[in-house]
C-alpha positions in Angstrom: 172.8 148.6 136.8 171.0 145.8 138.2 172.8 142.2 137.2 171.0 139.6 135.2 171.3 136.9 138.1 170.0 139.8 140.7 167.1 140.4 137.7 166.4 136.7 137.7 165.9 136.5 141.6 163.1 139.3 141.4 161.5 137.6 138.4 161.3 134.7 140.5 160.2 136.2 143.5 157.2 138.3 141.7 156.7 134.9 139.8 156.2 132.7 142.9 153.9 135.4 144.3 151.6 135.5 141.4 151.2 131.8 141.0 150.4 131.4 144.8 147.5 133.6 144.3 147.0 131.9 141.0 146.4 128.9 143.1 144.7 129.9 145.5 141.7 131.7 143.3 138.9 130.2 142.0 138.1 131.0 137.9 135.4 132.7 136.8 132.5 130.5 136.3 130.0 133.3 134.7 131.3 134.1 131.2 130.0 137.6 131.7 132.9 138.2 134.1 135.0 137.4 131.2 136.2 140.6 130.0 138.1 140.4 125.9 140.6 142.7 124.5 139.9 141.0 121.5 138.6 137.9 119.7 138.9 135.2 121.9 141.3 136.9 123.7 139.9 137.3 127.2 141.3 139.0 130.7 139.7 138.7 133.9 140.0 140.6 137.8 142.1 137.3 138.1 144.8 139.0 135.6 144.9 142.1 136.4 145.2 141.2 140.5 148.1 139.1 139.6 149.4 142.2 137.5 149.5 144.2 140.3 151.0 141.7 142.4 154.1 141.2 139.7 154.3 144.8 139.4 154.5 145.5 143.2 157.3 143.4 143.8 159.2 144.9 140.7 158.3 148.9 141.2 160.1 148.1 144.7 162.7 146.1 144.1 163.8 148.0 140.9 162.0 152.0 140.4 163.8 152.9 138.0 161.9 150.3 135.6 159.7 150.5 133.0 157.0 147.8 133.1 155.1 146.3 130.0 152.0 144.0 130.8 149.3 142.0 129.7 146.7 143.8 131.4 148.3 147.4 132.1 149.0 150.2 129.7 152.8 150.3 128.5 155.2 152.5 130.7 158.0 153.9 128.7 159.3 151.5 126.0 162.8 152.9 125.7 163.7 152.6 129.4 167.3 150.9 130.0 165.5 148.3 132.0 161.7 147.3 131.2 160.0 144.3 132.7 157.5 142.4 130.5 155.1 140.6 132.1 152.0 138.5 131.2 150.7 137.2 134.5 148.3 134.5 133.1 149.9 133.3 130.1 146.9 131.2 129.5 143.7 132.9 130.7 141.5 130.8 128.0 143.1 127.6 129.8 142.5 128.9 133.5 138.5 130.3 132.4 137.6 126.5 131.0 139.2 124.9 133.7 142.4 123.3 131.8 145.4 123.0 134.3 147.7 124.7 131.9 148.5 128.3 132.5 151.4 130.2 133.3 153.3 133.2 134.5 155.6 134.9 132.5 158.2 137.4 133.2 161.2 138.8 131.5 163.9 141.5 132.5 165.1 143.6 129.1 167.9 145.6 129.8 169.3 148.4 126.9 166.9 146.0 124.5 168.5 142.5 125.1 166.4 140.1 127.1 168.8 139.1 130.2 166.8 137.5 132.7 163.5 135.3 132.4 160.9 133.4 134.1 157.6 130.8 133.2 156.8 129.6 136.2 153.9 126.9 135.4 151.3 127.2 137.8 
């Protein structure tokens, strides 16, 4: 079992990966790139390449995972460990140009939240 402070580390690490790229992308200016998974609810090939950034770093550092996220389809829910990741935690924000947005990850281990990250980009 991986320790909360060792969970914390990769949380931070995946975090500080995502927002760099956050950073260094610009938003989607054409609202027909704005994809919605529901009213007003929108995602964007901005979230879902920081998804798979996040994701990356986690499936390596800890396999045995399950990962739930914003933009991808839930992996098993009653793994010991499951990450839980939104990787824009803000996408209206980021899509009208208001510097407030986030990443946000969290370690769950045996269904007790242990380890967390919101890493304001």
């Amino acid at each position: 079992m991986v320790s909360p402070k060792d969970l914390l580390g990769i949380a931070c690490r995946a975090a500080r990966d995502a927002a760099e790229y956050l950073q260094s992308v610009s938003r989607p200016r054409d609202p027909k790139a704005w994809g919605t998974k529901g009213p007003s609810d929108f995602v964007t090939e901005v979230d879902r390449t920081a998804e798979r950034m996040i994701s990356e770093v986690l499936r390596v550092s800890t396999p045995e995972a399950a990962i739930l996220g914003e933009e991808l389809s839930p992996d098993a829910l009653a793994a010991p460990l499951t990450w839980v990741v939104d990787p824009l935690d803000g996408t209206t924000n980021f899509l009208h140009g208001y510097p407030a947005y986030a990443v946000s990850i969290a370690a769950v281990q045996d269904g007790q939240v242990v380890a967390g990250v919101v890493l304001d980009v």
